[in-house]
Every structure is written in structure tokens, then in C-alpha cells.
N, C-alpha and C positions, 0 to 999 in steps of 0.2 A: 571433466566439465569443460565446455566451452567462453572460455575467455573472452573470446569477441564480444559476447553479451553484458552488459552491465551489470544485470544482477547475478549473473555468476561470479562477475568478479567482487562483486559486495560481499556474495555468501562467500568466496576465501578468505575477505577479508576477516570475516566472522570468524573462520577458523585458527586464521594467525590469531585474532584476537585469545582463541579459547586458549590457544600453545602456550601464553603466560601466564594467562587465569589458572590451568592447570597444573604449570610448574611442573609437567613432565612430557612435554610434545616440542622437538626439536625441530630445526629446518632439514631437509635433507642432506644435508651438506655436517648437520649437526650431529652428534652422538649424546644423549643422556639417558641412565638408568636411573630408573626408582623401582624399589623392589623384584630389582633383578630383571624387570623388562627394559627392552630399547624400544622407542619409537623414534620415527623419523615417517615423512609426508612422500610420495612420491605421486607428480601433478601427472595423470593422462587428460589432455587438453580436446582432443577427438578420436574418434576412430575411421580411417583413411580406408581401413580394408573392409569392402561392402557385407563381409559375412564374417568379418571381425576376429577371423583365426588369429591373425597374428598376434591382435592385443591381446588375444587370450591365453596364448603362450607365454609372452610376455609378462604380464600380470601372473600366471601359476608360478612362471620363474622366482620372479619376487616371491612369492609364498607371503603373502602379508595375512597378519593376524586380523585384520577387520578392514572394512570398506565405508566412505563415505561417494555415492556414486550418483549424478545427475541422471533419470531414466530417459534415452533418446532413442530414439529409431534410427536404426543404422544405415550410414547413409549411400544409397543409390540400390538399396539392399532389393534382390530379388523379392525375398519373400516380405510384403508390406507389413507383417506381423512381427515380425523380428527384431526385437529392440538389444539397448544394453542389458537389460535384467537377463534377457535369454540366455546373455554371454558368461554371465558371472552364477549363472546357477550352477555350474561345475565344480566352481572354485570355494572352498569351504568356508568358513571362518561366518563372521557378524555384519552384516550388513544395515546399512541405513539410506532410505533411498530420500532422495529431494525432490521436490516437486512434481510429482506423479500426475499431474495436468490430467486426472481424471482416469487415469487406469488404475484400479483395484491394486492395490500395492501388495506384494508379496512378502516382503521383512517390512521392518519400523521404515515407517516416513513421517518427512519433516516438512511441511510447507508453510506458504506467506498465508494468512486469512483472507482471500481473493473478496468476499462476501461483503467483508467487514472494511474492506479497501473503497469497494460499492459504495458502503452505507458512510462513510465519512468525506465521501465525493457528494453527495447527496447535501450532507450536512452545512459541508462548505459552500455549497450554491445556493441554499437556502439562506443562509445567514448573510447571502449577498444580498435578498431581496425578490431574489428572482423566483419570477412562478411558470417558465415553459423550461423544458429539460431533454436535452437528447444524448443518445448512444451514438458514440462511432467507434465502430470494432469490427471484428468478425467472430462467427461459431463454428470456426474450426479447432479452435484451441478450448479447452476449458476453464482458462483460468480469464479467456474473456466472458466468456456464459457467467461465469460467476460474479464478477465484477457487475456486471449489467444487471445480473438478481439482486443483487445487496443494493445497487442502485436503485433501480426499481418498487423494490421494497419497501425501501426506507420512504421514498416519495409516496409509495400509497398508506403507509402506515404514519406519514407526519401528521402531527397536530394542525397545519395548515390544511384549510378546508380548499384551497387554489392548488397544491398540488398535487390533483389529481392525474392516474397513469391515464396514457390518450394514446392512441397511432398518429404517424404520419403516414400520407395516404401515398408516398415515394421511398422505396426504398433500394439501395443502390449498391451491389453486391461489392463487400470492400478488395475482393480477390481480381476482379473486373476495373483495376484502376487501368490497365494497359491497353485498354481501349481507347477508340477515340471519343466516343460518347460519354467515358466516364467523369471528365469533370462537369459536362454540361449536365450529368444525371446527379451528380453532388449539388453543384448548383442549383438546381431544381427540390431537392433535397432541403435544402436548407431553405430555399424560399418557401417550402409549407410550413414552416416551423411560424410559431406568434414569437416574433422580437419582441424587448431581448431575451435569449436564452442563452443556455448553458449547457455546453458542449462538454461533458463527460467522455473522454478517448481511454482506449482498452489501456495502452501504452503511451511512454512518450512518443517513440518512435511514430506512431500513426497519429499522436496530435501531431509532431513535426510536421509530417507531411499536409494535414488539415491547414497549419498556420501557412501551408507555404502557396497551397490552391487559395485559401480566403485573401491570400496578399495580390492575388489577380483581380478581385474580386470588387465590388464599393462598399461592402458591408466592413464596419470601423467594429475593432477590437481593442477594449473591451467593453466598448460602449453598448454594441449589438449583439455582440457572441463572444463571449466568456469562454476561453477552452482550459481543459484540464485534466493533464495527463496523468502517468504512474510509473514509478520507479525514483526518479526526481535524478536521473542521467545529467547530470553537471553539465556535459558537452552537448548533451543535443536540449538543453532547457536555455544555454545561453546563447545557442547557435544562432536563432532567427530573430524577427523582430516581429511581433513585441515579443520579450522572453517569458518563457511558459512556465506557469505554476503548476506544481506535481505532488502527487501525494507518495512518501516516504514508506513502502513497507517494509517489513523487519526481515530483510534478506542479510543482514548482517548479523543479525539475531538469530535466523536460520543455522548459518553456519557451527555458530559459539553451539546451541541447541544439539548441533549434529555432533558435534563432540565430545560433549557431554553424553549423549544418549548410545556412542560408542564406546568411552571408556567405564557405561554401567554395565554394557552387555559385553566385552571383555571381562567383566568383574564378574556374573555370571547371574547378572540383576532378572530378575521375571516380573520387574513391577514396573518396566519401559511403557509407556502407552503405544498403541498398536498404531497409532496418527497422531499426531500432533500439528496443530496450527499453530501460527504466530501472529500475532496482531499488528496492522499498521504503527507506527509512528505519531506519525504527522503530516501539515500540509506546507510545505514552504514554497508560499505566495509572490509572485510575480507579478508583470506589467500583465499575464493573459487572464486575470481574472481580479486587476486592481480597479475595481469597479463598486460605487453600491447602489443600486435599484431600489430604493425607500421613495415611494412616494409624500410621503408623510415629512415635513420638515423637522418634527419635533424629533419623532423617531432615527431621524436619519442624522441628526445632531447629536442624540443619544449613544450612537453605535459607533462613531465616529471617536465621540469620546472616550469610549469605553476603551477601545483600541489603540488611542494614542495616550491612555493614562494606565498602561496595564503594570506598570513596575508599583505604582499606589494601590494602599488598601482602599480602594472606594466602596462608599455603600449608594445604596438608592437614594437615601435622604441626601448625600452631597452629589448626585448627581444631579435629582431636579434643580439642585440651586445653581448648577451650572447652563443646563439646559431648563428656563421656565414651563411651566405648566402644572395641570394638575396630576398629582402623585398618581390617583387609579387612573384616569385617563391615559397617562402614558404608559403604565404597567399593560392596560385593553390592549391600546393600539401597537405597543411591542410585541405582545404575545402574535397576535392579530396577524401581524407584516413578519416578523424575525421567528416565530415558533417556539421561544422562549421567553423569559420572564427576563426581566432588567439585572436579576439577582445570577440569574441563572448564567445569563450571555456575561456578567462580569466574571464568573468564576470560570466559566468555559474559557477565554482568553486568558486569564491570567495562569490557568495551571497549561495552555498550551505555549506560554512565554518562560514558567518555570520550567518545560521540558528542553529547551533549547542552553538554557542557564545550565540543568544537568548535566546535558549533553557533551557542554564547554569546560567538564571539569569541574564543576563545581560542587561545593558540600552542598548536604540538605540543610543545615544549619545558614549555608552562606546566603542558601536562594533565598529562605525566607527570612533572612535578615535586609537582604536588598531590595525583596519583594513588599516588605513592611509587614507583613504577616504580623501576628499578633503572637505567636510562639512556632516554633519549627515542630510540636505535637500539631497544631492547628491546621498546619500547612499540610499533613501528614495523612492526616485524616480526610482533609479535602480531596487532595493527589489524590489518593487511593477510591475515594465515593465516588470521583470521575475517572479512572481508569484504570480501575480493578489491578495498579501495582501500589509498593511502598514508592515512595520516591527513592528508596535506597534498591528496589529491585528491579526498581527502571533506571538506576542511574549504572547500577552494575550488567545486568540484563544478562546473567550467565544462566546457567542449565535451571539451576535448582528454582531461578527467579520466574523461570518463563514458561519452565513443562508443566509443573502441577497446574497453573490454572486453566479454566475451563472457557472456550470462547465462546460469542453471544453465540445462541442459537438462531438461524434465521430461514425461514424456507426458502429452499432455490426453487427458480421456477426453471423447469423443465424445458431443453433445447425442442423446436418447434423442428418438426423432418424438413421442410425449408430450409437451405441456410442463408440468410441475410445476415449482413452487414454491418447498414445504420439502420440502426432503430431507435424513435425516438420514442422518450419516456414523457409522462407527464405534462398537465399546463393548469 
């Protein structure tokens, strides 16, 4: 695995994690048996040799009993076909590959819900307000196509009748930043877009670089352009200014996944699933998208509230008395502008603040004791109606919590022989 990258090193983290969950996965450095086996980790961080012999000596050397292996094209490699999986088809044992970014995977793979990252980028700019929406990526990789479909998607399938999918009639190939014309072709880029929007980036990494061209720029963030990245990289979210919100996917959950789905097919399991996704997280919200686009006063008091009271059991009836008006009037005009019901946007933030409360350690008894819940059953039931876990299988998130379920199904829409860049969605 290459380490440089963030979400590599999230997905080891995943895997330390799984070495005490399972109580039989040591450091390298470490020895323990259970049932007469030994395990211990041994980290290949790249491969340096463009046709990969030597790691591949190296690794037979070892003779390891099973493989957790990132799939990469080996690098400066002659032949452009030639990845890691080529290298390890020799070498025997149980494999589990990670992120197969669109190559038909050969043993078990494990990746993040790219789609499902999309559609909760989607979600979160809607609930800003906002009704214009754009793509900045590229469709070289596949796990940005994907991203850009679940985005997509979800905007043509919203209950808002404003966001609809549109073109912009500029688009600006994102591989082509080393030109000189490519910030004037960004800029030009973003001026057909209808302010404000909301800039959905494949990565952090490539929102970074967005936040750092719009700081040349007069367009003010997050008043005019909302950006919103993915991975939620600690260091490049708090690097610039304003600091960037990111959506959180389960690359640590990955990992835990990956070892799990190793130590069943050491066991001699035939009921691994053949692919497995993992579901986003979460979104943790930043200065680049601390923003809300309510035209409507009543509505935009309403949402407001809802967000700053989310530790309380609120209902509808004590919110109108906080925010005047009339009860269906403001249930229309919410649905209307936010794409949910008042009932609906309170329980959507409240179980996305009980997942943070889990996150930190805490019981399901404790969250919905703080949370004011009416019983920790109640709390239970809800959890689980919005995000298809128990709170006890999100709060643990090991193998057996995360493989059996099944993710949303969502059409990808299909890479265009073109490859562009930014593409903007919706208005």
C-alpha cells in the first residue's frame, strides 16, 4: 500500500484496528498463536522495480498464508497492463484486493461506496439551500466517475423540482492545469455556473487546489461557492483558508473489513461476497460550506434551529413556537426549499450528531441518554431506519457489522469516450 496517500493510511489504520478486535493479529515485531497459527503484518509500501521481480521474490520468500494488497499499476512499467494483481498471481494463498478503481477484480475486493459518497455530497448541498451544483474531478480514475454518478443522481432524482441535471457550456480538462490558459479556462468555468453553487471535488486533494485558484479570484467562499471535498484529510482540510468540509468514507472500515474477510477465507469460508462496498461515514462541516441559502426567513430560522438544538428531543409542534408561523405553511415551504419535512431534517441531524457521540466512545445507552431520546430502543430503531446500521454495528463497525449488508443500489451513468474534467451538474 502506498502510505503517502491518506486513505491508505486510514485503511491500515482499519487494520490495526481489526489486530484487537480479533485478538489474534500481531505487529510484526510481535508473535502470537491461537490455534496453532502465527500471524504477524509485513507493510510492502511500493513497488520500486518497474516489473516488480524483486518484490515478488521477496514476498514468495516470506511464503505468507494470505494477502491484503492495494491493486496499482506498476510503476514506470513497460508494459501499461501490468499491475500488482499480475505480480501476486504466482504466489498462492487467499487474497483480498482494495480498491479495484474499476478493474474487474480477480479474488475478493473491498472498497469505499464511491456512488453512495456522490449521493450524500448531493444531500449535504441541498440542505444548504442551494439549487446550481457542479463537478470538479477528472475520468481518469474510476472512483471519480462514480462519485460524480451518485452525485448526479441523487440531484436528478431529488424531491426538489430546481435541481435539475444541466451542462455548462465550458469545460476544462482537470489534467491540463499545467497550462498557461488553465486557470483563465477554470475561471471562465465557474463564471457559467448561476451563483451560488456548490462545488462537489472528486478529492480533497483537488478541492485544495480549487480553494487555492478561487483565493486569486473575487468570488467569496462560502457565500458564492460552497466546496466540498472527500476523504476528510485532516492536513490538507485545515491547510488553506477557509478550511474545507469533506465527506468521511469508511476507509478505515475498509481495512477492519479486509481482515475480517481474510481471516474467513483462511478458515476455508465459501460464503465471502465476491465485492463488497462500504458506506460513507459522514460529512464534517467546515468554514467551505458554512453557509445557508434559504430564501425564506421562516424556513431559514427553522434549519437553523434545528442544528443548533440537535442534543434536544425536538418536535414540530416546539419548533413552530420557537420559529412563528403557520404549522402546514412552514412543513410546504420546507419541503419546498430543504427537500424534506421538518420532522424529517430533525431526525437527519440528530442521528448525524449521535454518530459523532459514537464515534467518541460512547455507549448507545449514553448517546441517547444525552441526546434525550425517549428510550435507547427508540434511539435504536431510528439509527438503524436512517442508516441501515444498529448503533451498536456502527459504533463497532467490524467485519460481521459491515459485510452482510447490502448498499443502495444506484445507476452509474456511464464515462462519455471524452474525458472531461469539470462537469457541472444541476440548477
Amino acid at each position: 500500500m502506498n502510505v503517502q496517500y491518506g486513505y491508505s493510511r486510514e485503511t491500515l489504520r482499519g487494520i490495526i484496528d481489526a489486530s484487537t478486535a480479533f485478538q489474534y493479529f500481531g505487529l510484526v515485531s510481535t508473535n502470537r498463536r491461537v490455534g496453532g497459527r502465527q500471524w504477524r503484518f509485513q507493510l510492502f509500501t511500493g513497488i520500486g522495480d518497474p516489473k516488480g521481480r524483486h518484490q515478488q521474490r521477496e514476498i514468495q520468500a516470506i511464503a505468507p498464508h494470505g494477502i491484503i494488497y492495494e491493486n496499482r499499476r506498476l510503476k514506470d512499467s513497460e508494459n501499461r497492463d501490468r499491475t500488482l494483481r499480475n505480480l501476486l498471481e504466482r504466489i498462492p494463498g487467499p487474497k483480498v484486493e482494495l480498491y479495484p478503481f474499476g478493474t474487474r477484480p480477480k479474488w475478493t475486493a473491498i472498497s469505499s461506496d464511491d456512488v453512495a459518497v456522490g449521493h450524500m455530497a448531493a444531500e449535504h448541498f441541498q440542505g444548504l439551500g442551494l439549487r446550481s451544483f457542479a463537478y470538479f474531478g477528472h475520468h481518469y480514475h474510476e472512483y471519480s466517475r462514480l462519485r460524480r454518478a451518485g452525485f448526479e443522481n441523487a440531484l436528478n432524482s431529488s424531491a426538489l423540482p430546481e435541481a435539475r441535471r444541466s451542462k455548462s457550456p465550458v469545460r476544462v480538462p482537470y489534467y491540463d492545469r499545467g497550462k498557461k490558459n488553465w486557470p483563465a479556462g477554470l475561471r471562465a468555468w465557474i463564471g457559467a455556473l448561476q451563483l451560488p453553487v456548490g462545488i462537489f471535488a472528486a478529492n480533497d486533494f483537488f478541492a485544495t487546489e480549487l480553494l487555492e485558484e478561487l483565493a486569486q479570484t473575487g468570488w467569496k467562499i462560502p457565500e458564492e461557492i460552497a466546496v466540498l471535498g472527500v476523504d476528510d484529510d485532516d492536513l490538507l482540510c485545515n491547510l488553506g483558508c477557509p478550511r474545507l468540509s469533506s465527506v468521511v468514507p469508511g476507509f478505515r472500515q475498509v481495512g477492519r473489513a479486509a481482515v475480517g474477510v481474510l481471516a474467513e477465507l483462511l478458515a476455508g469460508s465459501d460464503a465471502v461476497p465476491r465485492e463488497t462496498l462500504i458506506l460513507p461515514l459522514r460529512i464534517v462541516t467546515r468554514q467551505s460550506t458554512d453557509i445557508l441559502h434559504v430564501p425564506d426567513a421562516q424556513v431559514a430560522g427553522a434549519v437553523k434551529y434545528i442544528r443548533n438544538h440537535s442534543l434536544e428531543n425536538l418536535s414540530v409542534k416546539e419548533l413552530i413556537q420557537k420559529v412563528p408561523g403557520n404549522r402546514r405553511r412552514l412543513e410546504k415551504k420546507f419541503f419546498s426549499l430543504i427537500g424534506r419535512t421538518p420532522m424529517a431534517e430533525i431526525h437527519r441531524v440528530r442521528i448525524a450528531r449521535a454518530k459523532i457521540l459514537l464515534m467518541e466512545g460512547k455507549s448507545v445507552e449514553q448517546v441517547a441518554y444525552e441526546m434525550h431520546f425517549s428510550s435507547s430502543k427508540y434511539f435504536a430503531t431510528l439509527f438503524h431506519r436512517i442508516t441501515g446500521l444498529t448503533p451498536s454495528e456502527f459504533k463497532l463497525l467490524d467485519y460481521q457489522a459491515i459485510i452482510r449488508k447490502t448498499p443502495p443500489v444506484m445507476t452509474t451513468i456511464k464515462p462519455r469516450k471524452k474525458r472531461t474534467d469539470l462537469d457541472s451538474v444541476g440548477k
